[in-house]
Z-matrix of the N, CA and C atoms (Angstrom, degrees):
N
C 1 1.443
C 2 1.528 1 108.01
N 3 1.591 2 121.10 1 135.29
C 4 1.264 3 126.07 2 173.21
C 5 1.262 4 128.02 3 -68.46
N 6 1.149 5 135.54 4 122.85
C 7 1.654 6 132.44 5 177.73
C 8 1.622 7 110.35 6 -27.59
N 9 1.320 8 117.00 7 -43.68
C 10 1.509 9 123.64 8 176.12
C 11 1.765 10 94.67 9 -60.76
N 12 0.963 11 112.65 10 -70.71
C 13 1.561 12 110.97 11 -167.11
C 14 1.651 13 123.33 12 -46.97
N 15 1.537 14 102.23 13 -43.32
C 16 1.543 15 118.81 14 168.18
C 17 2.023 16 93.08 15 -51.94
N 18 0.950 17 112.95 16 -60.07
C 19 1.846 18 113.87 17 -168.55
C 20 1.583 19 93.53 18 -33.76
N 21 1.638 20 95.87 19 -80.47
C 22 1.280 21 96.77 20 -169.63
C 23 1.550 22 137.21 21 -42.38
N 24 1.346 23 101.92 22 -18.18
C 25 2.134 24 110.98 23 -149.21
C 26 2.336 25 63.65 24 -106.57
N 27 1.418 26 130.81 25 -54.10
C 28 1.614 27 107.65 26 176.97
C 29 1.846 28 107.70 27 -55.78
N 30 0.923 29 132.94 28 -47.62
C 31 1.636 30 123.53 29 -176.77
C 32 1.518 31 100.64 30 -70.69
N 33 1.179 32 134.20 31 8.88
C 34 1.514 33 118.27 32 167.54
C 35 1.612 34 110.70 33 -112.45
N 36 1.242 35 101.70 34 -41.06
C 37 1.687 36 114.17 35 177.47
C 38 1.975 37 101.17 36 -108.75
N 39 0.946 38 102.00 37 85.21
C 40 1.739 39 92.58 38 -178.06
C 41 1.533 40 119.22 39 -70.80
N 42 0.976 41 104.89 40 122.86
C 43 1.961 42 106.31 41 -166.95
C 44 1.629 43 105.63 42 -91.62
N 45 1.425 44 134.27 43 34.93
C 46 0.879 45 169.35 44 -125.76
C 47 1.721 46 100.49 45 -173.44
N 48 1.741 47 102.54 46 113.30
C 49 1.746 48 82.12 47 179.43
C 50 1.702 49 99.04 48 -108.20
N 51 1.413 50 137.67 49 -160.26
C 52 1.486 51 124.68 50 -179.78
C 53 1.501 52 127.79 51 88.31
N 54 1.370 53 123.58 52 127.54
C 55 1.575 54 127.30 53 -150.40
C 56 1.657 55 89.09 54 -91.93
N 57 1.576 56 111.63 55 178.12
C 58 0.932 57 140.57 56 118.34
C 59 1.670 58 139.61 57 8.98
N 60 1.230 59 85.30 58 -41.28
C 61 1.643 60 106.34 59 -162.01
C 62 1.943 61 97.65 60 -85.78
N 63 1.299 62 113.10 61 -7.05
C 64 1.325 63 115.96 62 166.22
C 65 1.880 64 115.79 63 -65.31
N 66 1.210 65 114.49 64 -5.11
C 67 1.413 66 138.97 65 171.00
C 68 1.263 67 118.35 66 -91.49
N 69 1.720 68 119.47 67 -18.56
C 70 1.216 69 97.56 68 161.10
C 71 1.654 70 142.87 69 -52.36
N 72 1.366 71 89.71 70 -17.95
C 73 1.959 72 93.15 71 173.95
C 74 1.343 73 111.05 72 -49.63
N 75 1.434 74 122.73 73 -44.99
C 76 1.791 75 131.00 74 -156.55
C 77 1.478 76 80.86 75 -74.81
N 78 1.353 77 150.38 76 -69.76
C 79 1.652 78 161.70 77 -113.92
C 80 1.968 79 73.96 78 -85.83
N 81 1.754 80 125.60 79 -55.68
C 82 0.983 81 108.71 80 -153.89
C 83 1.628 82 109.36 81 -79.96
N 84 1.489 83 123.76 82 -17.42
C 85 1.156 84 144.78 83 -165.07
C 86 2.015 85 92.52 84 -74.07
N 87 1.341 86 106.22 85 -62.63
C 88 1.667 87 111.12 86 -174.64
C 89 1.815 88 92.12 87 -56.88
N 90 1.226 89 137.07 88 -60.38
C 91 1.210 90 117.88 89 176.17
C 92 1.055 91 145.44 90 -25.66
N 93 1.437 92 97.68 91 -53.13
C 94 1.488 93 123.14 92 160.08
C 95 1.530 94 128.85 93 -46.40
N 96 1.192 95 97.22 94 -74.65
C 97 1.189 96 107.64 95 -174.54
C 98 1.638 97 110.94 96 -76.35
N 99 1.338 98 121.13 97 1.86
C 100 1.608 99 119.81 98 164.16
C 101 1.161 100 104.32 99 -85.29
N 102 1.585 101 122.81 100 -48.14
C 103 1.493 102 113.44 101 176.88
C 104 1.460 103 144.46 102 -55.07
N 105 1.672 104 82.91 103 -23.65
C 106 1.606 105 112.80 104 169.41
C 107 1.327 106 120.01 105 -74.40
N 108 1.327 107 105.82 106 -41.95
C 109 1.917 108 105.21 107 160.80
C 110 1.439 109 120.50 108 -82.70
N 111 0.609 110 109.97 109 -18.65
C 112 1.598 111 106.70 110 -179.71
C 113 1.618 112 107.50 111 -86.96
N 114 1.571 113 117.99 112 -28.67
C 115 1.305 114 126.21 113 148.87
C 116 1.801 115 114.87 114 -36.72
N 117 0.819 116 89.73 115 -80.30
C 118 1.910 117 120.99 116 171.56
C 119 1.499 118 107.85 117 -19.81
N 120 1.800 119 112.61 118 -66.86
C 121 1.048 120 141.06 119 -163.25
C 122 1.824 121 108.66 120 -68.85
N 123 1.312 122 107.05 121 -25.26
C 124 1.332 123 130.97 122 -165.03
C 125 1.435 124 90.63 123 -109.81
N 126 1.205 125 143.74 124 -27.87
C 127 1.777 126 117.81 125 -174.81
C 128 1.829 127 96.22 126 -112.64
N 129 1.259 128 133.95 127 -7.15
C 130 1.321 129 143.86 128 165.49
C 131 1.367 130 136.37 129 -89.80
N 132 1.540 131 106.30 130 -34.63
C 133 1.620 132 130.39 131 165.82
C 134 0.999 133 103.82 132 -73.27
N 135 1.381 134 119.25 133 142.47
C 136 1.547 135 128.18 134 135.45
C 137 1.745 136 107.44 135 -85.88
N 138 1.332 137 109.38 136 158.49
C 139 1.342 138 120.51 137 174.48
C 140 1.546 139 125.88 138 -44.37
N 141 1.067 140 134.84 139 133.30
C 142 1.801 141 110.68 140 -174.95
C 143 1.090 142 127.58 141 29.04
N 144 1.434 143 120.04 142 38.65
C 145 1.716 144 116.91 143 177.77
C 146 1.703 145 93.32 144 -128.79
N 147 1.224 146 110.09 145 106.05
C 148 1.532 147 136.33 146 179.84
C 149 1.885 148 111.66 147 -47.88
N 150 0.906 149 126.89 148 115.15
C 151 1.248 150 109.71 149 163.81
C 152 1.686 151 117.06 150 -128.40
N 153 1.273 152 85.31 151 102.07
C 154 1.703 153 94.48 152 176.98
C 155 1.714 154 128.53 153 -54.80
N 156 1.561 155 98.10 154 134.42
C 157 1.464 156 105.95 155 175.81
C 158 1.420 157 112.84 156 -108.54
N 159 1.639 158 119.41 157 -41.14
C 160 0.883 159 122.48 158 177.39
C 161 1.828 160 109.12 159 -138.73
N 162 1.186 161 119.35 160 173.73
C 163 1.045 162 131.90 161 -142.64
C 164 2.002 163 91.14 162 -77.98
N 165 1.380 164 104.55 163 -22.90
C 166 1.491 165 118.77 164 -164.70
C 167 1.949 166 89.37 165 -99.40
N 168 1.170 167 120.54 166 -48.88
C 169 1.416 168 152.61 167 -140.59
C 170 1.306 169 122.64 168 -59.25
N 171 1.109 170 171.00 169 58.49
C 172 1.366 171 128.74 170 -145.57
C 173 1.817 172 104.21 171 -140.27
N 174 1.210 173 109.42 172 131.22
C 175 2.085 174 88.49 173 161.07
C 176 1.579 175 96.10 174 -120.57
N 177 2.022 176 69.03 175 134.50
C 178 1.720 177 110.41 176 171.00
C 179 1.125 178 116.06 177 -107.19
N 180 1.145 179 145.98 178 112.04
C 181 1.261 180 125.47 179 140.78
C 182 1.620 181 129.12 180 -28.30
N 183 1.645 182 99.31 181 124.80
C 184 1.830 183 95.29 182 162.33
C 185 1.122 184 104.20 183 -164.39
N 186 1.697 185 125.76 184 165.90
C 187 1.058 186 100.15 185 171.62
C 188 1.711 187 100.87 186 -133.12
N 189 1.387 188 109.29 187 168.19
C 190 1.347 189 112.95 188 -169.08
C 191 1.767 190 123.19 189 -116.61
N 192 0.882 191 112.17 190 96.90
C 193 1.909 192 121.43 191 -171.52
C 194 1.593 193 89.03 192 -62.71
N 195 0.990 194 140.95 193 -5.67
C 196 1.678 195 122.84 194 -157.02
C 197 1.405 196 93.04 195 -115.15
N 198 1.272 197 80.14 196 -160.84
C 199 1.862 198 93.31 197 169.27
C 200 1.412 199 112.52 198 -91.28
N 201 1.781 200 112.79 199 -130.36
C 202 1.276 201 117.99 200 151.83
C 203 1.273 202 114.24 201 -61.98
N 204 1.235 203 119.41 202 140.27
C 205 1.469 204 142.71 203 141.64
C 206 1.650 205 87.76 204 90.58
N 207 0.962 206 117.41 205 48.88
C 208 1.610 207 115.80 206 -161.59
C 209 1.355 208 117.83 207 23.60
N 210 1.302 209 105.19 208 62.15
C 211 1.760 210 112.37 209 169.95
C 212 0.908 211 99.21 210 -60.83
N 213 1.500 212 126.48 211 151.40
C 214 1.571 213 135.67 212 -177.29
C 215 1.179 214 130.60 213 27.54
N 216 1.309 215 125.37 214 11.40
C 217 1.551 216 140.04 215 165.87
C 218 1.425 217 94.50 216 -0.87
N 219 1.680 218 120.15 217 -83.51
C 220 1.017 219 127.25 218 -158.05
C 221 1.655 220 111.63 219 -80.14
N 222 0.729 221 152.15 220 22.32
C 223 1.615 222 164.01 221 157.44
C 224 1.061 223 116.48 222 -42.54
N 225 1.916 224 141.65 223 -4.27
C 226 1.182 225 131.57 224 158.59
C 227 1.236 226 100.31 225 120.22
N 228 1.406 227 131.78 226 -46.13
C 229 1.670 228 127.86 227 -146.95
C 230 1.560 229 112.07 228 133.39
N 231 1.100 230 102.27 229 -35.77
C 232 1.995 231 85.70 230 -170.62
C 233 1.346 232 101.00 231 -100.00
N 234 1.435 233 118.60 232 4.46
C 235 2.067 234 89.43 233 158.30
C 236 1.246 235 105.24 234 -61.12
N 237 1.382 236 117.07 235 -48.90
C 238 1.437 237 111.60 236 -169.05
C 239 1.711 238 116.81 237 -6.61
N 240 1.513 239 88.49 238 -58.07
C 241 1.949 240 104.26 239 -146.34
C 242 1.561 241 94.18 240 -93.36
N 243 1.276 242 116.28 241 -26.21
C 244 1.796 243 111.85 242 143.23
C 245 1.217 244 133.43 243 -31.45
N 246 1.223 245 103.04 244 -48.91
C 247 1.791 246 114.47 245 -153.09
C 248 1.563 247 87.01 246 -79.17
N 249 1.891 248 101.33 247 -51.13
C 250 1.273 249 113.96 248 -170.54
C 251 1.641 250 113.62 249 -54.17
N 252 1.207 251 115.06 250 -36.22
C 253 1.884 252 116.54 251 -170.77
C 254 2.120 253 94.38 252 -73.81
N 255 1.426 254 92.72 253 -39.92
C 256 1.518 255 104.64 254 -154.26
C 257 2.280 256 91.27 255 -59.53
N 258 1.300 257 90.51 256 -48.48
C 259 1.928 258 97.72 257 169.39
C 260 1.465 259 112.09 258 -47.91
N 261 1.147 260 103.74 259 -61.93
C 262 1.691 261 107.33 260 -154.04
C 263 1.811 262 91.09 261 -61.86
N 264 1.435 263 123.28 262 -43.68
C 265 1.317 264 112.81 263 -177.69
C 266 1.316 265 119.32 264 -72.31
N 267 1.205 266 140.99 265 -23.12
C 268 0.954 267 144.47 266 150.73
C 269 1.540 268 127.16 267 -49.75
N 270 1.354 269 129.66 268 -36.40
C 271 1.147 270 150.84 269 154.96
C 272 1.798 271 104.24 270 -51.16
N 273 0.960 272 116.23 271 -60.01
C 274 1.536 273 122.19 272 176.86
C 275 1.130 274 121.42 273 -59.58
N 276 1.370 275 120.78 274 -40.09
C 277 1.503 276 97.18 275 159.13
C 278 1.786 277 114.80 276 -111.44
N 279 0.816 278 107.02 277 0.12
C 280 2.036 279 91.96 278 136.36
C 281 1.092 280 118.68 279 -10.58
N 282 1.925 281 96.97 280 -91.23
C 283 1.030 282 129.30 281 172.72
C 284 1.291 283 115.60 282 -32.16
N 285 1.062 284 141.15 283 -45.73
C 286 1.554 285 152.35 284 -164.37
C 287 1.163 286 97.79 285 -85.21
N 288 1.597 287 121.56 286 -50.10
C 289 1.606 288 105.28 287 172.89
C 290 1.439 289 117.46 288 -92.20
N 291 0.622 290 119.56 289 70.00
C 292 1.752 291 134.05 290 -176.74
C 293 1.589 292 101.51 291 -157.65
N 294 1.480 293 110.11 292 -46.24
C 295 1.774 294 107.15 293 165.80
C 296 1.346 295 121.65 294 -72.20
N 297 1.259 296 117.52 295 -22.73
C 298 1.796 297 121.41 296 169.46
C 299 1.883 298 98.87 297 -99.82
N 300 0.993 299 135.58 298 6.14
C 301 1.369 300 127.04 299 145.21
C 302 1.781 301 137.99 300 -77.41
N 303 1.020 302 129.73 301 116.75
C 304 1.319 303 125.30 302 -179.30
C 305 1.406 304 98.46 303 -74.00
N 306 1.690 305 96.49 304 146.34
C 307 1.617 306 129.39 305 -172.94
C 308 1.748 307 90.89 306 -49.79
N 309 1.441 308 122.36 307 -41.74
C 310 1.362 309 126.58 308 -154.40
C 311 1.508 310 109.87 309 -60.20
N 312 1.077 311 100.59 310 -42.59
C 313 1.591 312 103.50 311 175.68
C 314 2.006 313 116.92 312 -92.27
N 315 1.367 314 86.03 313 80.90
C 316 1.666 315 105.31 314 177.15
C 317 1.515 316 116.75 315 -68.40
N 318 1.287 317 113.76 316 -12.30
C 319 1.501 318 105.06 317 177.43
C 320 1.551 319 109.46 318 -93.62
N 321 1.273 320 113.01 319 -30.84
C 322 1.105 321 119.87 320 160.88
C 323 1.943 322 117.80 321 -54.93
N 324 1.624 323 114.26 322 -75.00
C 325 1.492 324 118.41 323 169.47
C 326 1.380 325 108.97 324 -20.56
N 327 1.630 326 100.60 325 -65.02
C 328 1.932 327 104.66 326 -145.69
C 329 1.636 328 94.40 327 -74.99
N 330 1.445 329 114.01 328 -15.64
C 331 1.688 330 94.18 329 173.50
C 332 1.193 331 126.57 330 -84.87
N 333 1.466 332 117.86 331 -7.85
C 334 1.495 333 153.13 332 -154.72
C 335 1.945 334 89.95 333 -94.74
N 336 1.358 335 97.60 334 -49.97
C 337 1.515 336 100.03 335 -177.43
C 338 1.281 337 123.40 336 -93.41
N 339 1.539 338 124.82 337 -7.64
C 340 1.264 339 125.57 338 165.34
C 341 1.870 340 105.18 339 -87.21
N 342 1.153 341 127.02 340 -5.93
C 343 1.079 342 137.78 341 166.68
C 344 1.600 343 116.05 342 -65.78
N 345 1.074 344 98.66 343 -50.28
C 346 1.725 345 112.43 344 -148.04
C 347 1.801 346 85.82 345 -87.45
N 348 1.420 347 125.80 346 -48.98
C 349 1.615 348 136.02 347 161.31
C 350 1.119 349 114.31 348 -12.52
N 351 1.909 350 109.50 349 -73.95
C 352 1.237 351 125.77 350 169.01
C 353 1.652 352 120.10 351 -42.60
N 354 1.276 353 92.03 352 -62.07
C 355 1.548 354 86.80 353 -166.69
C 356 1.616 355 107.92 354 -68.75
N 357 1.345 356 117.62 355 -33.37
C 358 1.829 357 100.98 356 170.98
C 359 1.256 358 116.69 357 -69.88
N 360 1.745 359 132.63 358 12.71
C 361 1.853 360 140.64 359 -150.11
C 362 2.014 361 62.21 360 -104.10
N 363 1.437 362 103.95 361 -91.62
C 364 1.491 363 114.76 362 -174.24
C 365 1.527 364 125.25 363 -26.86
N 366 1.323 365 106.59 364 -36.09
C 367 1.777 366 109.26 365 -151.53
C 368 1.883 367 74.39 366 -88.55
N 369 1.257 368 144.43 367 -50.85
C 370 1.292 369 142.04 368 161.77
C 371 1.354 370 111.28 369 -0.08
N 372 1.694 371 97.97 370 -72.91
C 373 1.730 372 114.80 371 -162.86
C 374 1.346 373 114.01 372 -66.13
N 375 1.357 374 110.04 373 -40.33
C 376 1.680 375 134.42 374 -156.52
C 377 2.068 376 80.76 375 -75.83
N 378 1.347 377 114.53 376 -66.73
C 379 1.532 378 99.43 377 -161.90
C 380 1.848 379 106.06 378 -74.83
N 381 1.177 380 113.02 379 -38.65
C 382 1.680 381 111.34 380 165.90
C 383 1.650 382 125.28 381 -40.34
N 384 1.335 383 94.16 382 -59.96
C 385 1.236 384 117.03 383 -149.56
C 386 1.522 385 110.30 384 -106.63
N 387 1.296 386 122.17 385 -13.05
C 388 1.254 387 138.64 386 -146.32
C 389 1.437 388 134.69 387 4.80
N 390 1.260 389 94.65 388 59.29
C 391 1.523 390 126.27 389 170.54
C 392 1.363 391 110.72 390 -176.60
N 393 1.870 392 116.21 391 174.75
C 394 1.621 393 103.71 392 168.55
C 395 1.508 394 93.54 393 -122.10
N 396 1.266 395 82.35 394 160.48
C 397 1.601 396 115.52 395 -164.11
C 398 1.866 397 92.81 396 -79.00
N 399 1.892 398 125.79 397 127.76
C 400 1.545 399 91.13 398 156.50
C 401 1.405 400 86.59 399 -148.24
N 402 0.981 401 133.90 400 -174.24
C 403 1.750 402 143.00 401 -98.97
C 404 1.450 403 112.79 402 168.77
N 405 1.392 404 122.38 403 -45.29
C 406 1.560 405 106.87 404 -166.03
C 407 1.323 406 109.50 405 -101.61
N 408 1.003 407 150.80 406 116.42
C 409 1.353 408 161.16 407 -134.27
C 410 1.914 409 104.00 408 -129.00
N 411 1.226 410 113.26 409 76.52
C 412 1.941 411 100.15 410 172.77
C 413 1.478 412 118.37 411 -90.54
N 414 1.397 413 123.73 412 128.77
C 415 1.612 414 97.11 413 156.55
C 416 1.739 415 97.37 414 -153.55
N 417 1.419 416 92.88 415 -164.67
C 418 1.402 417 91.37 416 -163.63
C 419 1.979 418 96.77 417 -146.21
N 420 1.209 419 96.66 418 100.08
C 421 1.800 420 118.92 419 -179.12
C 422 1.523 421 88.08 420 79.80
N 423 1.273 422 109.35 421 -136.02
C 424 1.402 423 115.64 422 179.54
C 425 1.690 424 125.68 423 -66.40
N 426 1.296 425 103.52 424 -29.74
C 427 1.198 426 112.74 425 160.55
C 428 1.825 427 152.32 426 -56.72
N 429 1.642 428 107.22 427 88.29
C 430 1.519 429 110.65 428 -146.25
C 431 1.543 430 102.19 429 -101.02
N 432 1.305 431 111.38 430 153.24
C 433 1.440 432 121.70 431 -166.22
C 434 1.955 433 98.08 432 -99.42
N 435 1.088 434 138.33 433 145.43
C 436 1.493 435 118.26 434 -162.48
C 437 1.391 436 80.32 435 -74.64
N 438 1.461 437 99.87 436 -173.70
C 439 1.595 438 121.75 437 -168.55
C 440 1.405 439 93.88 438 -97.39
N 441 1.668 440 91.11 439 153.98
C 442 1.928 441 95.38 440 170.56
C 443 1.671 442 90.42 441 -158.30
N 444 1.510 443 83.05 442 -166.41
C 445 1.886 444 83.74 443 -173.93
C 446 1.903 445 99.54 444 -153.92
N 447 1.056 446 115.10 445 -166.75
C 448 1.675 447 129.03 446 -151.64
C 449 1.349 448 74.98 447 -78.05
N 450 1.456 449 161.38 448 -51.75
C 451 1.521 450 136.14 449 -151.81
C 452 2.178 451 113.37 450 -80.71
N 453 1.506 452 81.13 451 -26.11
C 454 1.578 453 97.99 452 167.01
C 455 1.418 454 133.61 453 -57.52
N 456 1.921 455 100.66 454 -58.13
C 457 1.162 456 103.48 455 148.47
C 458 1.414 457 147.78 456 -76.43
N 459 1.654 458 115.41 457 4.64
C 460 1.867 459 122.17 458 158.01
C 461 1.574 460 106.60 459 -69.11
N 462 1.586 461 96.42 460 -22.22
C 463 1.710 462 82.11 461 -148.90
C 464 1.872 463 87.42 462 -93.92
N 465 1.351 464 128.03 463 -8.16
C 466 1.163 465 133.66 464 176.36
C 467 1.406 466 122.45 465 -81.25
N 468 1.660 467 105.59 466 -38.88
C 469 1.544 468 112.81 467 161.28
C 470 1.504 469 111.97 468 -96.52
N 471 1.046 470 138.23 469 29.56
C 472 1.264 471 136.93 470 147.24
C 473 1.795 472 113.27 471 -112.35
N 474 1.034 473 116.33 472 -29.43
C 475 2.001 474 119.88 473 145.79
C 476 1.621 475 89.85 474 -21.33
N 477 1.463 476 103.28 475 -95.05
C 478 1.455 477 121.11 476 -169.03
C 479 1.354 478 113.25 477 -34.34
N 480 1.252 479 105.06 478 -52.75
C 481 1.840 480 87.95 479 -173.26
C 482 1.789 481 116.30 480 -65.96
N 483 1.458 482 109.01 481 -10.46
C 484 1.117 483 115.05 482 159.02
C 485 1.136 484 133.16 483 -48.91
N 486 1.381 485 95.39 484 -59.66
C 487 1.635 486 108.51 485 178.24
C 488 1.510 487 109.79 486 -65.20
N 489 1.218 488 120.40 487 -40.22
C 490 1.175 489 118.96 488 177.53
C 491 1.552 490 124.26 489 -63.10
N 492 1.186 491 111.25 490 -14.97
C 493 1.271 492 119.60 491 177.70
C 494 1.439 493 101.34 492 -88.64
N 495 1.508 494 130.51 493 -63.75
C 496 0.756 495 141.57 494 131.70
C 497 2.222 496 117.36 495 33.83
N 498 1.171 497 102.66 496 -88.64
C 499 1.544 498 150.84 497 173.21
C 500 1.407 499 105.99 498 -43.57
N 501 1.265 500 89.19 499 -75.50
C 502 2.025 501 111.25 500 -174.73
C 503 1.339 502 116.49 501 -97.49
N 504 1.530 503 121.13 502 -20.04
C 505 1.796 504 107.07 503 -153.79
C 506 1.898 505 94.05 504 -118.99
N 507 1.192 506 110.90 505 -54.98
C 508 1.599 507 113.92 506 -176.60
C 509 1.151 508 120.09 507 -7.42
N 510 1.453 509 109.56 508 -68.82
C 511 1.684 510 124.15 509 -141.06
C 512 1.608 511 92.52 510 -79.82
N 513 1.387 512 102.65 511 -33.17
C 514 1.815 513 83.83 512 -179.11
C 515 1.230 514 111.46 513 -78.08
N 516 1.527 515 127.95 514 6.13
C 517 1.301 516 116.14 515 158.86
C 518 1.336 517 137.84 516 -78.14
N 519 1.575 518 103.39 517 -20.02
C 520 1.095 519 117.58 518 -179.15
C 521 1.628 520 108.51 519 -83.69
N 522 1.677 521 94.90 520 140.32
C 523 1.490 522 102.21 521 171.32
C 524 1.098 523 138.54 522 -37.48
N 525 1.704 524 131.87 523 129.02
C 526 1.377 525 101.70 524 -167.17
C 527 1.658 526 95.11 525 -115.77
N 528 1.464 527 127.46 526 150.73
C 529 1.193 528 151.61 527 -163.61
C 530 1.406 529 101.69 528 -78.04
N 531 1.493 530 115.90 529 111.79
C 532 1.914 531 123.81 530 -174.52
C 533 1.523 532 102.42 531 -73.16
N 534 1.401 533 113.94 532 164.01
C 535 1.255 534 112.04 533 176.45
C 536 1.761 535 100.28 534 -109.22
């Protein structure tokens, strides 16, 4: 058997026993450390008062009632408990697929867990706070990117590692048909 072939026939049958859920450290780490900036951002910021780092750069304070891109910002009050039901379920089966995932496939897990991070950083603020807190401000001349913060970006680079798994890693998981 070829070293290539051994790869593939271990990423289909993993000889390695244990889920996913060995990734919960990163899910608790993005928590952390979102709550901790957004802490930060909230006893150092003033409200909409820009403070530039770099020419692209800036943290603002703001905060966001909506979803992304302040979807429904203005909606009254019950996105809130939307966004909030729409998180917590999403979080749940995460979780669920991270327990029917083997440890072996880490691009899969660690995006699974920078996901699930994010969305409990937000689902935090949104039921606490009732809104989320965000902070990083990019744009380029007049042109500004909305604001987001450290739970935004887990759940943006763990998207990706999705896809990337996705793309490149899947298909050799899937069974392949003997002749």
């Amino acid at each position: 058997m070829t070293e290539l072939h051994r790869t593939d026939a271990r990423i289909r049958q993993p000889d390695r026993p244990g889920s996913s859920l060995v990734w919960l450290w990163l899910s608790a780490l993005v928590l952390i450390l979102d709550q901790a900036s957004k802490w930060l951002a909230e006893h150092y910021l003033e409200y909409a008062d820009p403070h530039r780092l770099l020419p692209v750069f800036d943290l603002t304070l703001l905060y966001n009632r909506g979803a992304a891109f302040s979807f429904l910002a203005e909606a009254g009050g019950w996105q809130r408990w939307l966004f909030a039901l729409v998180a917590l379920v999403v979080s749940v089966a995460l979780v669920i697929w991270m327990k029917r995932t083997s440890r072996v496939h880490w691009w899969l897990g660690m995006g699974l867990s920078l996901l699930l991070g994010g969305a409990l950083g937000n689902l935090y603020d949104r039921v606490v706070l009732g809104h989320v807190v965000d902070f990083i401000s990019l744009h380029w001349g007049p042109y500004y990117f909305p604001a987001f913060n450290l739970a935004d970006s887990a759940i943006t680079v763990g998207a990706a590692l999705l896809i990337i798994d996705m793309l490149f890693f899947e298909k050799r998981r899937r069974p392949q048909p003997t002749d």
